[in-house]
C-alpha atoms as one frame of an Amber mdcrd trajectory, in Angstrom:
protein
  62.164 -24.289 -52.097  58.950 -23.971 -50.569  58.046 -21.959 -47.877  55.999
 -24.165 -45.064  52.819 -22.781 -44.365  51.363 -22.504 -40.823  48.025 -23.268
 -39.880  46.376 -20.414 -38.428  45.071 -20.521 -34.690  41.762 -22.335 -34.331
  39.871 -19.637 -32.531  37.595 -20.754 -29.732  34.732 -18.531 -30.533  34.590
 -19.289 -33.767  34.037 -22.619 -33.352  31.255 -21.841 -30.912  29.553 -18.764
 -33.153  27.011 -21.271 -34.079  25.803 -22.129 -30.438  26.511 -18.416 -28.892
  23.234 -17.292 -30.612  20.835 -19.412 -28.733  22.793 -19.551 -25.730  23.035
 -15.637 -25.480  18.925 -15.599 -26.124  18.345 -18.038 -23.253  20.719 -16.164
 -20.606  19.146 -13.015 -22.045  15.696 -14.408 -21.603  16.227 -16.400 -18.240
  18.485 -12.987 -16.519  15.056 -10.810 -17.809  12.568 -12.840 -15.884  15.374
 -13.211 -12.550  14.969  -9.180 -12.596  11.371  -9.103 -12.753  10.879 -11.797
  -9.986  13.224  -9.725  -7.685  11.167  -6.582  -9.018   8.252  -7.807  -7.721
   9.740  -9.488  -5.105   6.965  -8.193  -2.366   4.196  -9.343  -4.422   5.380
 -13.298  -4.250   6.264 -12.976  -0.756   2.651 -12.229  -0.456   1.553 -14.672
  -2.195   4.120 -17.405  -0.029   2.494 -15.507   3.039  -0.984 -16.522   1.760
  -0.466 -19.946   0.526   1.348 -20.568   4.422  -1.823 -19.830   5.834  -3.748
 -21.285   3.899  -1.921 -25.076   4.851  -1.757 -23.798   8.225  -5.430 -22.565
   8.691  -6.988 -25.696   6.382  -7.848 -23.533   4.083 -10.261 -21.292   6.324
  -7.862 -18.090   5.372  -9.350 -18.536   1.662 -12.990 -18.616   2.540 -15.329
 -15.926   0.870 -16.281 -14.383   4.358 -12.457 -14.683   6.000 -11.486 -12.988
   2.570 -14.075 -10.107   2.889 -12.958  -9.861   6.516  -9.851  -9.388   5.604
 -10.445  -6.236   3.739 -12.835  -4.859   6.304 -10.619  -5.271   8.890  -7.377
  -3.885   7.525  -8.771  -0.748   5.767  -7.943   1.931   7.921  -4.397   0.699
   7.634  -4.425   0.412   4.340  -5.738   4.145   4.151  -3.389   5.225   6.509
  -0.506   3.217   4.457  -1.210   5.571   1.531  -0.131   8.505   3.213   2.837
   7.125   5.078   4.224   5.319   1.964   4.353   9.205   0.659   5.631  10.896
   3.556   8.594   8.462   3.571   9.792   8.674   0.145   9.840  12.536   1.039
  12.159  11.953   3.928  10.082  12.024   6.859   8.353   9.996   9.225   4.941
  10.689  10.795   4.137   9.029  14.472   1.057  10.710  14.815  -1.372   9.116
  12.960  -3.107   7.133  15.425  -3.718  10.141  17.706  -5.038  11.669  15.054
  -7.315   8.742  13.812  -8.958   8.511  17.429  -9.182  12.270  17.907 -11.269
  12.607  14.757 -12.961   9.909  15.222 -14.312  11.381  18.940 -15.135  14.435
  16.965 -17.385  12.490  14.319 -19.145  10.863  17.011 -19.640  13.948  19.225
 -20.682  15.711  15.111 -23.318  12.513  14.745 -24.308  10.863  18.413 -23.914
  13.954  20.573 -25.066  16.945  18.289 -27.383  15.099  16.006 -25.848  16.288
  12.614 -26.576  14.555   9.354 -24.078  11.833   8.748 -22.872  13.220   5.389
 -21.910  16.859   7.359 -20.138  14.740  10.044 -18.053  13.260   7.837 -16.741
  16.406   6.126 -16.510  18.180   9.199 -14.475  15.473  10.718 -11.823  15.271
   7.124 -11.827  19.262   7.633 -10.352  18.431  11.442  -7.343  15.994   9.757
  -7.048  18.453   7.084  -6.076  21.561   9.907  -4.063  18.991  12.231  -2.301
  18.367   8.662  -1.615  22.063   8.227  -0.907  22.436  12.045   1.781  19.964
  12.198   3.125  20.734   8.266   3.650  24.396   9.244   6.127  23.412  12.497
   7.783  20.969   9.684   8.323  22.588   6.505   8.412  26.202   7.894   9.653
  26.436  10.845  12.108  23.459   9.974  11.609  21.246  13.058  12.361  17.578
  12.050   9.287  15.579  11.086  10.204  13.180  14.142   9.473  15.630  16.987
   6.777  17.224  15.226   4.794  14.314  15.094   5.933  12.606  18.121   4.391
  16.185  20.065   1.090  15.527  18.140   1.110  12.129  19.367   1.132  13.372
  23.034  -1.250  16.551  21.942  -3.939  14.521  19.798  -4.163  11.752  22.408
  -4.506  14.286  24.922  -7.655  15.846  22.724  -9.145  12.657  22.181  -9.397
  11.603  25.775 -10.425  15.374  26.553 -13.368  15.096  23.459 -14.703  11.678
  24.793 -14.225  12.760  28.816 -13.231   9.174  29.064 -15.991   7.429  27.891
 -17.478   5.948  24.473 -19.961   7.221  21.929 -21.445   4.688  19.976 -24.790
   3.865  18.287 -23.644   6.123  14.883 -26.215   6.439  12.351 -26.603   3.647
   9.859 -24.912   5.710   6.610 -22.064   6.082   8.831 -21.610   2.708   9.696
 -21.478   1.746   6.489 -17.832   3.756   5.617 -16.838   0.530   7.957 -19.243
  -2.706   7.487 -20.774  -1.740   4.470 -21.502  -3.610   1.503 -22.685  -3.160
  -2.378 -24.643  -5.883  -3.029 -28.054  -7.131  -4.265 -28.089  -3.969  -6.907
 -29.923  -5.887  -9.430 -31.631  -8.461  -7.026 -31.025 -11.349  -4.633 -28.687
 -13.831  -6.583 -26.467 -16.565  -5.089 -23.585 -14.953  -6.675 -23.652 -11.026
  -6.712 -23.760 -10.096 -10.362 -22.236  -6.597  -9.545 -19.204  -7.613  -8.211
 -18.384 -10.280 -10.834 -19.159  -7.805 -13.404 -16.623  -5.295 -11.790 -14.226
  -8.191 -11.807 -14.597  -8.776 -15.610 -13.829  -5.535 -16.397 -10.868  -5.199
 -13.930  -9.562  -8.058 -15.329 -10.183  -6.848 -18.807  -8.827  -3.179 -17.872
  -5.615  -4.901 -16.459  -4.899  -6.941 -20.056  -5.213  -3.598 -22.028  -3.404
  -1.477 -20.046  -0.342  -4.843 -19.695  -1.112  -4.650 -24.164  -0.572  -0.942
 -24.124   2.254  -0.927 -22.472   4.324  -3.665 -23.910   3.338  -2.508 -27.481
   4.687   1.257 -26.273   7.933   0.257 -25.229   8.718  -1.842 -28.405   7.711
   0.896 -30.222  10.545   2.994 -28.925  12.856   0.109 -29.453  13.401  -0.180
 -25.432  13.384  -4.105 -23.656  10.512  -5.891 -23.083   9.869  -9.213 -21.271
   9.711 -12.674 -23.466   6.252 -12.882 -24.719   5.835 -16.506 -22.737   6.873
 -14.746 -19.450   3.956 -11.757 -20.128   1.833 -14.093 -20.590   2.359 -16.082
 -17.950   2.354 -13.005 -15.414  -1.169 -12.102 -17.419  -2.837 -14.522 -16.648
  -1.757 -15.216 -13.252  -2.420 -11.946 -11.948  -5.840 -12.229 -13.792  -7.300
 -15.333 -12.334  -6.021 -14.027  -9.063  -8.147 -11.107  -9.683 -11.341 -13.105
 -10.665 -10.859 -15.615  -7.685 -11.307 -12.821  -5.422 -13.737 -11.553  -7.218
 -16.074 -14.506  -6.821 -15.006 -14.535  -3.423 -16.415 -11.164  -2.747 -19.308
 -12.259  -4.724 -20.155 -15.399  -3.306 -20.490 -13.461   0.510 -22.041 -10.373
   0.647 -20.749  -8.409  -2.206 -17.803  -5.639  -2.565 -16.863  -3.827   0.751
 -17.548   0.141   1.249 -14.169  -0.168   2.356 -12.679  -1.734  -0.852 -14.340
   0.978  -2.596 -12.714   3.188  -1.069  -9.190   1.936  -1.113  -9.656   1.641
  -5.092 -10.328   4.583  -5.123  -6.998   5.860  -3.235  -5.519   3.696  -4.809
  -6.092   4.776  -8.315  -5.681   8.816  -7.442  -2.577   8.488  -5.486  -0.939
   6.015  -7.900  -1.597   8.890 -10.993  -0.454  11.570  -8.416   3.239   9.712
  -7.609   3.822   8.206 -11.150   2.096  11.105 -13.561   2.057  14.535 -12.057
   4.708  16.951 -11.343   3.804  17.140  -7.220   4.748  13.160  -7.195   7.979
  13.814  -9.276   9.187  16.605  -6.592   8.180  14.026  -3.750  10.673  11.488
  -5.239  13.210  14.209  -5.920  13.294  15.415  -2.435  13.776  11.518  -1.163
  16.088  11.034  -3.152  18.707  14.287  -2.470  17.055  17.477  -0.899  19.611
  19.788  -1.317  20.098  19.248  -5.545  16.168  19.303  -5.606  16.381  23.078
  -4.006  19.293  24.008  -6.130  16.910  22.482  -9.616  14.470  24.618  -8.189
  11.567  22.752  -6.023   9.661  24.121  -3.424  10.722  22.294  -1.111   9.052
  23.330   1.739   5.971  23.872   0.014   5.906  20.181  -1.002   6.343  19.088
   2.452   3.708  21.242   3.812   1.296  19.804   1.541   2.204  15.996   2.093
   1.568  16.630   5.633  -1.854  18.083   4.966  -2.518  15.048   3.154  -1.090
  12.449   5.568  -3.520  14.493   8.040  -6.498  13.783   5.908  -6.311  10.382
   4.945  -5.155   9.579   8.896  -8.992  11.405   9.828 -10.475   9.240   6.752
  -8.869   6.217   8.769 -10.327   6.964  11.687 -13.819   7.099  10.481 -13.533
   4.000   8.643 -12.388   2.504  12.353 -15.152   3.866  14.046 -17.873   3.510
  11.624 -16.646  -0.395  11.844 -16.780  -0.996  15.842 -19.730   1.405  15.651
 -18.113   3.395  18.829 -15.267   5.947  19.301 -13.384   5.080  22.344 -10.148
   6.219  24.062  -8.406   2.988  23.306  -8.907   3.395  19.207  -5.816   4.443
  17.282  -3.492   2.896  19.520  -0.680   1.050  17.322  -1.937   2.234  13.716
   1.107   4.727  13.182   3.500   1.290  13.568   0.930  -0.742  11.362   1.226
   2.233   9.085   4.595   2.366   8.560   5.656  -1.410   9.024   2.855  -1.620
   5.596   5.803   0.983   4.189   8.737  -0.772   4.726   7.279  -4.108   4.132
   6.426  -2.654   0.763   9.881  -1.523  -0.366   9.877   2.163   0.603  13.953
   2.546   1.592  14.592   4.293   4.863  16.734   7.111   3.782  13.905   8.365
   1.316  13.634   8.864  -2.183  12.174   4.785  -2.999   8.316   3.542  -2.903
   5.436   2.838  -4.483   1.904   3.409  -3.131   0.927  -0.321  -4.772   3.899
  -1.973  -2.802   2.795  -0.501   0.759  -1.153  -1.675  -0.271   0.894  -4.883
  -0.681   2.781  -4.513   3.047  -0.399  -3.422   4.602  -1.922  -6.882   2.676
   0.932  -9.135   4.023   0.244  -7.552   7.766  -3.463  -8.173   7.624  -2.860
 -11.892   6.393   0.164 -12.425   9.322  -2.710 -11.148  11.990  -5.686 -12.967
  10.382  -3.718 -16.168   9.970  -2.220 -16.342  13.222  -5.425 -15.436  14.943
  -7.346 -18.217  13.378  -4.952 -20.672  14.625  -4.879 -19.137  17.685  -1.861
 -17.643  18.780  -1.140 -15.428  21.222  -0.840 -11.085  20.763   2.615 -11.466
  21.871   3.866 -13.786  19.536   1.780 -12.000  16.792   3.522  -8.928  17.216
   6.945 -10.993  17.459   6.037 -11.995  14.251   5.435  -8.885  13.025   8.609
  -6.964  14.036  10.424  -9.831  13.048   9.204  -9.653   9.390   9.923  -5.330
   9.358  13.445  -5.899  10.605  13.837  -8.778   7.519  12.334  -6.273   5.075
  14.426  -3.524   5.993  17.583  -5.858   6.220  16.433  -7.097   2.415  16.408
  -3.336   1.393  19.646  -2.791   3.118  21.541  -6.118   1.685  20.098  -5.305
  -2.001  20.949  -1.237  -1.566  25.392  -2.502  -0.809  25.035  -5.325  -3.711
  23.619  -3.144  -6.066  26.793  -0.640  -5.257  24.619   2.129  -2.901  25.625
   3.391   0.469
C-alpha cells in the first residue's frame, strides 16, 4: 500500500524570486533619489522661486544686470546670514545686528569723510569696532550667563542709540572711491575691453570644473569604504544641472559688468566658514552645543568659551555688513540697519537651521538669504507694494519653520 504523497506548499516568494531582484533595485534606486530631493529640498524651492519670477516678471528677473543686482543688493544679508546661521545652531539668537551694522558704518564714515583717513585704515578700524561690540556682548552671554535674547535685544537699544549719537542725526556721504567699491564694485576689463568679460568666464570654467572633481572625489571615497552612493544616472544628472546653472550665471555676470566686489567677498565667506563648520574641531563643538548643551559640558567642551567666540564673530561679520551697505548707498545714515537682524535670521530658517539648535548649514542660509533677495527683487519689479512684500515674506518663514517642525514629528523628534 502506498503512502499518498502531498504536494508541498507553493511558496509565494519563490515564485516571485525572479522579479524581487529588479524590483528591489528600482525601489532602492527611486527611495535614494526621494531622500536626496527632500535633502536638498531648499535648493529646488529656490529654483521654483526663480523660475515664478521669471513667468511673472517676463523674464526681466533673468537679465545679466537684474542678476548682478541681485547680488549687489543682497550682500550685506548674505554676510550677515553667515554669522546668524552659526549663532543659531549654537542655541542662540542675535537681534542686534542691524544696530551694529549702522553704528559701524557711522564710524567708517566719520574714520573716512570726517577725519580724512586712508580707506584701507577705515576699514580695519571699523571690523576692530564689530570685533569689541562682539566681545562686549559675548562676555554678558557666555560669562555672565545672561540669555543671548536680552543681551542682544539691550545692544539693539545701545548700538542704535550710538549710531544716532556718532552721526548727530545727519548723513555722511561722499566716501572715497576704494571704499565704495566693498559695495558697487566690479572686476572687470582685467585683460581688456571685451563684450564678454574673459575673467569671469574663466572663473566660471574652473568653478565648474572644481565642482565635478570635488562631486568625483567624493563619490569614489565613499564606495571605497563600501558606504551608499547615489545611482550613477541620478549624479549625473545633479552634475550637470548644477553645472550649467553655474556657467549661466557666469555669462550673466560676464555679459554686464563683470564679477561683483561683493560676490568676492561672499565666496570668500563662504568657502572659510563652510571648512570651519564641516572640518575643524571649533565647528564640531558649535553643532554639539545645538544639539544638547549639557552632554557637550559633561564630554568636555568649553562651552562658554565657544560661545564667546561665536559672538565675536557674529560682531565682525555684522560691522563687515555694514560697510558693504554703506560703501553701496555711498552714505551712512540713521535709517541704515533697520530690519537686517529679521532679514538675517529669516535667511536662517529659510535655509533649514531648526529652532531649538543643533541643525544648519552655512550653504543652506546663503540659499535663504538667495530666496529672500529673489521674493524682494521679483515682487518689486512687478510692482507691489512694501506691505504685501513683507506679507510675503513672513508668510514664507512661518512655512519654513512649520516644514522643519512637520519633518522634525515624522521623522520621530520632539
Amino acid at each position: 500500500m502506498s503512502t499518498p504523497t502531498s504536494t508541498p506548499p507553493t511558496d509565494s516568494t519563490a515564485v516571485g524570486a525572479t522579479v524581487n531582484p529588479i524590483e528591489n533595485k528600482f525601489t532602492e534606486r527611486l527611495s535614494h533619489i526621494l531622500a536626496d530631493l527632500g535633502k536638498n529640498g531648499i535648493f529646488i524651492a529656490l529654483i521654483a522661486v526663480v523660475v515664478l519670477f521669471s513667468i511673472l516678471t517676463n523674464g526681466i528677473l533673468l537679465r545679466p544686470q537684474n542678476i548682478s543686482n541681485l547680488i549687489v543688493q543682497n550682500g550685506y544679508i548674505l554676510v550677515l546670514a553667515i554669522g546668524m546661521v552659526m549663532v543659531i545652531i549654537a542655541g542662540h539668537i542675535d537681534l542686534s545686528v542691524g544696530s551694529v551694522a549702522a553704528f559701524v558704518g557711522a564710524c567708517s564714515g566719520v574714520f573716512a569723510v570726517h577725519w580724512g583717513m586712508p580707506w584701507w585704515l577705515a576699514v580695519i578700524l571699523s571690523l576692530g569696532i564689530g570685533a569689541l561690540v562682539g566681545v562686549w556682548q559675548g562676555f554678558w552671554i557666555a560669562y555672565v550667563g545672561i540669555p543671548a535674547f536680552i543681551v542682544t535685544l539691550a545692544g539693539m537699544l545701545i548700538f542704535r542709540g550710538l549710531a544716532l549719537v556718532v552721526l548727530g542725526n545727519s548723513n555722511i556721504g561722499s566716501f572715497p572711491a576704494e571704499y565704495r567699491a566693498l559695495g558697487n564694485g566690479f572686476l572687470s576689463d582685467v585683460f581688456g575691453d571685451f563684450e564678454l568679460d574673459p575673467l569671469t568666464l574663466g572663473v566660471g570654467v574652473i568653478a565648474v570644473i572644481a565642482l565635478i572633481v570635488q562631486q568625483v572625489r567624493t563619490r569614489r571615497g565613499r564606495q571605497k569604504y563600501g558606504q551608499d552612493t547615489e545611482p550613477i544616472i541620478w549624479f549625473i544628472v545633479k552634475l550637470v544641472l548644477v553645472a550649467g546653472a553655474i556657467g549661466l550665471f557666469a555669462f550673466a555676470l560676464a555679459s554686464y559688468k563683470g564679477i561683483p566686489v561683493t560676490l568676492i567677498i561672499l565666496a570668500v565667506l563662504v568657502l572659510v566658514y563652510g571648512i570651519v563648520m564641516n572640518r575643524t574641531v571649533f565647528g564640531r563643538h558649535i553643532y554639539a552645543i545645538g544639539g544638547n548643551r549639557h552632554a557637550a559640558e559633561l564630554s568636555g567642551i568649553k562651552t562658554r568659551r565657544v560661545d564667546f567666540w561665536l559672538f565675536v564673530n557674529m560682531g565682525l561679520l555684522a560691522a563687515l555688513a555694514g560697510l558693504i551697505f554703506t560703501a553701496r548707498l555711498n552714505l551712512a545714515g540713521p535709517k541704515a540697519g533697520d530690519g537686517f537682524e529679521l532679514e538675517a535670521i529669516s535667511a536662517a530658517f529659510i535655509g533649514g537651521a531648526a529652532v531649538q539648535g543643533g541643525v544648519g548649514t552655512i550653504g543652506g542660509a546663503i540659499i535663504g538669504g538667495l530666496i529672500i533677495g529673489v521674493l524682494n527683487n521679483g515682487m518689486s519689479i512687478m510692482g507691489i507694494g512694501i506691505e504685501w512684500q513683507q506679507a510675503v515674506k513672513g508668510l514664507v518663514l512661518l512655512l519654513a519653520v512649520a516644514f522643519d517642525v512637520y519633518n522634525k514629528r515624522r521623522s520621530g523628534g520632539r
